[in-house]
BAMARKE-163903 format. One record per residue (C-alpha): y, z, x. Coordinates in nm, 2 decimals, always signed. Layout:
N
<site y="Y" z="Z" x="X"/>
...
end
This chain:
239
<site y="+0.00" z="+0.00" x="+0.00"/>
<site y="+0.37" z="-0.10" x="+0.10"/>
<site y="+0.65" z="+0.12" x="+0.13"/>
<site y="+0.45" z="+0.43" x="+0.20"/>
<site y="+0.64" z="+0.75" x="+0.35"/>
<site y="+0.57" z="+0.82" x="+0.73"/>
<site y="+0.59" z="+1.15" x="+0.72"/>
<site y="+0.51" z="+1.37" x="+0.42"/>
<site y="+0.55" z="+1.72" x="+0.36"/>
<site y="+0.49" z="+1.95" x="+0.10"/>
<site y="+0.63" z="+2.27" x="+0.01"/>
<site y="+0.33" z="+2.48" x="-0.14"/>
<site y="+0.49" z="+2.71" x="-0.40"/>
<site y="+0.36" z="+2.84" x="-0.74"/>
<site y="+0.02" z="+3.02" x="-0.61"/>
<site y="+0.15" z="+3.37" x="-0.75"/>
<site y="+0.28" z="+3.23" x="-1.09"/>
<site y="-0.08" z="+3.05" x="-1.13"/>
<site y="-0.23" z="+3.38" x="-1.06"/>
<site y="+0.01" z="+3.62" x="-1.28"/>
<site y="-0.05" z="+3.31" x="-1.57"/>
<site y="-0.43" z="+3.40" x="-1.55"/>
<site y="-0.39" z="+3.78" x="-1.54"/>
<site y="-0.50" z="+3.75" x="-1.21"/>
<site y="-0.39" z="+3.91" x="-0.89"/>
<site y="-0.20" z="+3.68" x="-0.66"/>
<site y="-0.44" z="+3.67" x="-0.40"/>
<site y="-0.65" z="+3.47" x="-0.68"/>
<site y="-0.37" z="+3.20" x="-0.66"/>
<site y="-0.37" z="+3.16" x="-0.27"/>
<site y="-0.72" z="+3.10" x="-0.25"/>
<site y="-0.75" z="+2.87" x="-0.54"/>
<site y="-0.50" z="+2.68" x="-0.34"/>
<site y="-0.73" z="+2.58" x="-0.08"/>
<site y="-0.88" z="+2.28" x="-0.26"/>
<site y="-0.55" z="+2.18" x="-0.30"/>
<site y="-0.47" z="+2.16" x="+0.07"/>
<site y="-0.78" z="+1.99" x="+0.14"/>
<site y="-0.75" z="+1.75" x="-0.15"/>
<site y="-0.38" z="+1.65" x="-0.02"/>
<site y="-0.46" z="+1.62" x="+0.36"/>
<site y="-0.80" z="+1.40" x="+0.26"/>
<site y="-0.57" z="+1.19" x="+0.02"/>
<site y="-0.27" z="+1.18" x="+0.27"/>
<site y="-0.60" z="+1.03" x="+0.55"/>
<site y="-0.75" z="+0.79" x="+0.29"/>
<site y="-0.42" z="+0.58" x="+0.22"/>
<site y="-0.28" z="+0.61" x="+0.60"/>
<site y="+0.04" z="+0.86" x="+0.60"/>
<site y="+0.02" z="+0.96" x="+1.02"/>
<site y="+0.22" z="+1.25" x="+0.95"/>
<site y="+0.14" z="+1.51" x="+0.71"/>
<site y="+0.30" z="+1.87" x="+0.72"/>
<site y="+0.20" z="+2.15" x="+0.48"/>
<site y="+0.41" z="+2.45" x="+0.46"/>
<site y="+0.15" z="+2.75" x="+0.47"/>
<site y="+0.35" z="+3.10" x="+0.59"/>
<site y="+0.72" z="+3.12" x="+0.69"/>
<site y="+0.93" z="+3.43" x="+0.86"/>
<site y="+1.01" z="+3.54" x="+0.55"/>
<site y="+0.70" z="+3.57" x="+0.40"/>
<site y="+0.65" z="+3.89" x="+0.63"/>
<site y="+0.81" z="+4.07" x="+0.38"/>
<site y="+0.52" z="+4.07" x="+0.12"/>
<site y="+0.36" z="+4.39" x="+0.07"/>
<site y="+0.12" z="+4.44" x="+0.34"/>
<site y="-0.19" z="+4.37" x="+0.11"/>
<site y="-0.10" z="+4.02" x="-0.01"/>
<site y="+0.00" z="+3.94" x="+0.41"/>
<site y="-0.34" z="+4.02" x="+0.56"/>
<site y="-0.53" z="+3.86" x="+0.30"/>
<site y="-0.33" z="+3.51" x="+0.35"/>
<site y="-0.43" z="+3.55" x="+0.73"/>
<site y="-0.82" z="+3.64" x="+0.68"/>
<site y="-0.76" z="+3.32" x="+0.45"/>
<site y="-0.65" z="+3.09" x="+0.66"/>
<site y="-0.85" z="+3.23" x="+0.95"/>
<site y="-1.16" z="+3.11" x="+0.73"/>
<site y="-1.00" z="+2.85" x="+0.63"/>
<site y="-0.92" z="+2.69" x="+1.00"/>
<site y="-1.29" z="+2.79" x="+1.07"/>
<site y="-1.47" z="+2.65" x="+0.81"/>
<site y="-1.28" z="+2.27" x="+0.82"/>
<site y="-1.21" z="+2.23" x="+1.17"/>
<site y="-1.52" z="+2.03" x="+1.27"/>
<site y="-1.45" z="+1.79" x="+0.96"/>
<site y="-1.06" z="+1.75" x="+1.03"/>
<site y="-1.20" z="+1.65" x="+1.41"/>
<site y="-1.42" z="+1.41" x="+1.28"/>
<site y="-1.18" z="+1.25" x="+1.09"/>
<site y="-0.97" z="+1.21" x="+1.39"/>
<site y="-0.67" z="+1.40" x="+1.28"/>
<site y="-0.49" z="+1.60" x="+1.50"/>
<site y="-0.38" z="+1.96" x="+1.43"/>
<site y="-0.11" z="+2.16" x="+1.53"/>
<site y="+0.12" z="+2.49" x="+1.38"/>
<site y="+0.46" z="+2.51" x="+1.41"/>
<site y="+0.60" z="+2.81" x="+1.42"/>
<site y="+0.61" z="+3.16" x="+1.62"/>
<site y="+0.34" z="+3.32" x="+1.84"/>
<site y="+0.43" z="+3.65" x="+1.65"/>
<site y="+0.28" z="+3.94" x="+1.76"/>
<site y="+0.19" z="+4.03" x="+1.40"/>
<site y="-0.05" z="+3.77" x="+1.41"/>
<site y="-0.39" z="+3.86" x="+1.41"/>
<site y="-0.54" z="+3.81" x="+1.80"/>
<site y="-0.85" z="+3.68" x="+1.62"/>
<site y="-0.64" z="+3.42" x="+1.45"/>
<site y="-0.43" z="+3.34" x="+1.68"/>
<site y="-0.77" z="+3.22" x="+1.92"/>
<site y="-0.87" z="+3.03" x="+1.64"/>
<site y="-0.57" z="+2.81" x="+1.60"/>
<site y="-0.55" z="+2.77" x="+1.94"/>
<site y="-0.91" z="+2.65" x="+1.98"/>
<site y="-0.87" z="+2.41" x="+1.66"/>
<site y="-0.50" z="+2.31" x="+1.87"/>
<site y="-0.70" z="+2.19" x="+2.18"/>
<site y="-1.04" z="+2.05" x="+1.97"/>
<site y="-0.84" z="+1.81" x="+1.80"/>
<site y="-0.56" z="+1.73" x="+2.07"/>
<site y="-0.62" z="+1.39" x="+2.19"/>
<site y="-0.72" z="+1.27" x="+1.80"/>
<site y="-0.49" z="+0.99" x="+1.69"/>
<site y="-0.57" z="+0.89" x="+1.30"/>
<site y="-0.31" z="+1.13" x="+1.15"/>
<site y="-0.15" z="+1.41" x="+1.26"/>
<site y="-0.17" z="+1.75" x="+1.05"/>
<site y="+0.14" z="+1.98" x="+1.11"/>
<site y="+0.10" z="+2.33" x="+0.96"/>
<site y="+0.39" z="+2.56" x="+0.93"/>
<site y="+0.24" z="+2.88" x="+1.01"/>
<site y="+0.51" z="+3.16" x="+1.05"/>
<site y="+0.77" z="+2.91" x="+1.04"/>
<site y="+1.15" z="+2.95" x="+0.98"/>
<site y="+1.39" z="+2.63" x="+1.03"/>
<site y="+1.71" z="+2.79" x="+1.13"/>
<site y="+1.43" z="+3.01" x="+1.42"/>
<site y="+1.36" z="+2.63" x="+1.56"/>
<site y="+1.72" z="+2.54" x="+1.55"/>
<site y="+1.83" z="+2.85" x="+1.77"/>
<site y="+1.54" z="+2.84" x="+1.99"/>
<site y="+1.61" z="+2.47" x="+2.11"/>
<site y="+2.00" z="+2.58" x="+2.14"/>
<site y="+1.90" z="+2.86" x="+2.39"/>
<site y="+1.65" z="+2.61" x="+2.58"/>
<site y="+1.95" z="+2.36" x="+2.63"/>
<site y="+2.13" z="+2.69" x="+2.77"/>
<site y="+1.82" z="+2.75" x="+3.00"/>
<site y="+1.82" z="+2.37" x="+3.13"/>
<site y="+2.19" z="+2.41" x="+3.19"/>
<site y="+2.24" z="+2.09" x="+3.00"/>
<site y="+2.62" z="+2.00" x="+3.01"/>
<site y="+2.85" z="+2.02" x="+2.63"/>
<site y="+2.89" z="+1.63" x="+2.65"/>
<site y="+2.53" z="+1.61" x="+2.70"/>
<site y="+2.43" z="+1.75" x="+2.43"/>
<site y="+2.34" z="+1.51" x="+2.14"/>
<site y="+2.15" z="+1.48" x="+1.84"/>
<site y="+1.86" z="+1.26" x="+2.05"/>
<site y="+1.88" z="+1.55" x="+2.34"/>
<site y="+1.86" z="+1.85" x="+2.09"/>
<site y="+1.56" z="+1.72" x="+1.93"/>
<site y="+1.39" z="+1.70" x="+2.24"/>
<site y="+1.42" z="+2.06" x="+2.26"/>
<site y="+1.30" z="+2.14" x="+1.91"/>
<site y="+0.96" z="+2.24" x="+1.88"/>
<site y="+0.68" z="+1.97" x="+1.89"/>
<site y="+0.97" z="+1.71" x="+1.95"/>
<site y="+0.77" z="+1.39" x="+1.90"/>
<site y="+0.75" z="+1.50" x="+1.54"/>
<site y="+0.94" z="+1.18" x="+1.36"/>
<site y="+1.16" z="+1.28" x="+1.05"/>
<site y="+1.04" z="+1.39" x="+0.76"/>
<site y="+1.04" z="+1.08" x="+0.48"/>
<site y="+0.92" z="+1.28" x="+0.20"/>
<site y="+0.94" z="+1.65" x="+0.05"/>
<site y="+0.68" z="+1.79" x="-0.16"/>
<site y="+0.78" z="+2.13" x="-0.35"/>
<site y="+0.56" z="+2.19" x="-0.62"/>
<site y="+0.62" z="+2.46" x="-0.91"/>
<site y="+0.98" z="+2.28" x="-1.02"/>
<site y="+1.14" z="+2.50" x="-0.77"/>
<site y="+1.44" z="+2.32" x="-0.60"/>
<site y="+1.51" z="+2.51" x="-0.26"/>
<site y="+1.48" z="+2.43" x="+0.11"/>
<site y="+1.40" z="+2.76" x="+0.15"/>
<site y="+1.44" z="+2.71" x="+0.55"/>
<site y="+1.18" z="+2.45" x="+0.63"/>
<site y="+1.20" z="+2.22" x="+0.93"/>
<site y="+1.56" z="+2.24" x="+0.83"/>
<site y="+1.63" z="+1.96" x="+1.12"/>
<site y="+1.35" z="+1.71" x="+1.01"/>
<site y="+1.44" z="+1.69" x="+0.67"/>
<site y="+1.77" z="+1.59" x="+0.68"/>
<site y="+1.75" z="+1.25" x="+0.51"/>
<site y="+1.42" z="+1.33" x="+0.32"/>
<site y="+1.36" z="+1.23" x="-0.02"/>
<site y="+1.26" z="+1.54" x="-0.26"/>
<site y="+1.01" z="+1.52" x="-0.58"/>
<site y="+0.97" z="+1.86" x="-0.72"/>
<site y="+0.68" z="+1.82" x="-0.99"/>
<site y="+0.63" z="+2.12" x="-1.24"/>
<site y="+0.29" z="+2.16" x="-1.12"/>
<site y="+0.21" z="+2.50" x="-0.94"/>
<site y="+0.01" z="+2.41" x="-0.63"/>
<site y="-0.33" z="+2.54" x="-0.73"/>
<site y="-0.34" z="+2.24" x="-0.95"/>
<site y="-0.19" z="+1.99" x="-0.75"/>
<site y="-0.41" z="+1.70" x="-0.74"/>
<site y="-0.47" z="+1.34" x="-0.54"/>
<site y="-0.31" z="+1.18" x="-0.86"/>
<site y="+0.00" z="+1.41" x="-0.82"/>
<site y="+0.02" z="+1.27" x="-0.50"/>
<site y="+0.02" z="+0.94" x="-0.58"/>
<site y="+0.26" z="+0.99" x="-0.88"/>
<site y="+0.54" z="+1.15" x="-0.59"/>
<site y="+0.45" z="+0.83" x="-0.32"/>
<site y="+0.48" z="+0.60" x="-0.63"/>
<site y="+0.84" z="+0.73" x="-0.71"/>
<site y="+0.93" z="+0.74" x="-0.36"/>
<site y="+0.84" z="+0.35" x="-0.30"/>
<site y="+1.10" z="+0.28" x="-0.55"/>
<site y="+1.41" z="+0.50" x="-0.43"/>
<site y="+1.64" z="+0.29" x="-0.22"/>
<site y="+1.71" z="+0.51" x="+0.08"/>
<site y="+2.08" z="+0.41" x="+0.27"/>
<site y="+2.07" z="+0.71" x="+0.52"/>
<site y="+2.43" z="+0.75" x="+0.40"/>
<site y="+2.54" z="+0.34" x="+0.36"/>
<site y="+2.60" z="+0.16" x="+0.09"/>
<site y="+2.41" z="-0.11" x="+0.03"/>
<site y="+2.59" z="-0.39" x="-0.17"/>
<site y="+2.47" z="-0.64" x="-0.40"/>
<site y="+2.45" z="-0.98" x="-0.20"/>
<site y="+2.68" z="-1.28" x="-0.35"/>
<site y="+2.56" z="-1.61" x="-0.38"/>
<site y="+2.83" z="-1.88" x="-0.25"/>
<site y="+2.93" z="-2.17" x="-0.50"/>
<site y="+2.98" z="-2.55" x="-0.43"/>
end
């Protein structure tokens, strides 16, 4: 298919409301969300998007009460150990962006690392999880390495502050996800996104489906992006 995003990322919200909907306790809406990750990333593999970025566990999400915290990292502990021989197979590449936090599990932390260097060299798509991620964090941290590399002020450009971000061969993000109907940034790869285009279907992420996807790649093949131009309609000259 034509016209397909590059770069696609998705904004997972709406686990808890599916949960509290149910009469279930949240962590019932974080796991159920699982087949919806795997269903996206095998959807976002099948039709060729290379970039693919999921938004699993920002800075602020610290802030949850203690319970709800430590069961989203034995979930995606399980998680990363349960589908990292399949995503290898496939020949996707998979990296985390975000902190090495110290609140992160050791056990954890091993794993992603060891699912980091399995799937390193792979080339068919490359699978991007924000995993203790906050935007503005990456913005200041690649400020204070231009600082530490004593690049001069008139240096310092947009194509030379990327390349201090983290994981700066990551292109721009072509396409935001945010599922639930909720219509916030809510500080992800703040930088990257700055000329994305935004769906927010009502659909809380537990249910989000391969034919939601489709739906938001659908709508996005028909928006004229300009990147801030205008685009006039051509004239046809007479005689």
């Amino acid at each position: 298919m034509s016209g397909l995003p590059g770069h696609v990322a998705c904004v997972m919200d709406g686990n808890g409301r599916w949960a509290e909907q149910r009469s279930l306790p949240r962590t019932a809406g974080h796991r159920a969300a699982e087949a919806a990750v795997i269903e996206v990333i095998e959807t976002a593999y099948a039709v060729g998007i290379p970039w693919l970025s999921l938004f699993a566990f920002s800075t602020e999400n610290w802030r949850r009460p203690g319970g709800e915290v430590g069961f989203l990292m034995r979930l995606v502990q399980r998680s990363v150990r349960k589908h990292a021989m399949s995503l290898h197979a496939r020949g996707i590449r998979c990296r985390f962006l975000g902190d090495s936090d110290a609140r992160i599990p050791a056990s954890l932390a091993g794993d992603i690392a060891d699912l980091v260097t399995l799937t390193r060299a792979n080339t068919r798509m490359t699978l991007t999880v924000a995993f203790d991620h906050g935007g503005r964090r990456d913005i200041v941290s690649a400020a204070r390495s231009l600082i530490r590399d004593k690049v001069p002020a008139e240096r310092v450009t947009e194509e030379t502050f990327a390349r201090h971000l983290p994981h700066p061969d990551t292109p721009d993000v072509d396409l935001v996800i945010r599922t639930s109907g909720e219509q916030r940034i809510s500080n992800f790869m703040l930088w990257q996104v700055a000329y994305a285009e935004w769906m927010f279907p009502e659909v809380l992420w537990p249910d989000f489906r391969a034919a939601h996807l489709w739906e938001c790649l659908d709508a996005y093949r028909r928006r004229e992006r300009r990147f801030g131009d205008v685009h006039l309609p051509t004239t046809t000259r007479k005689g």
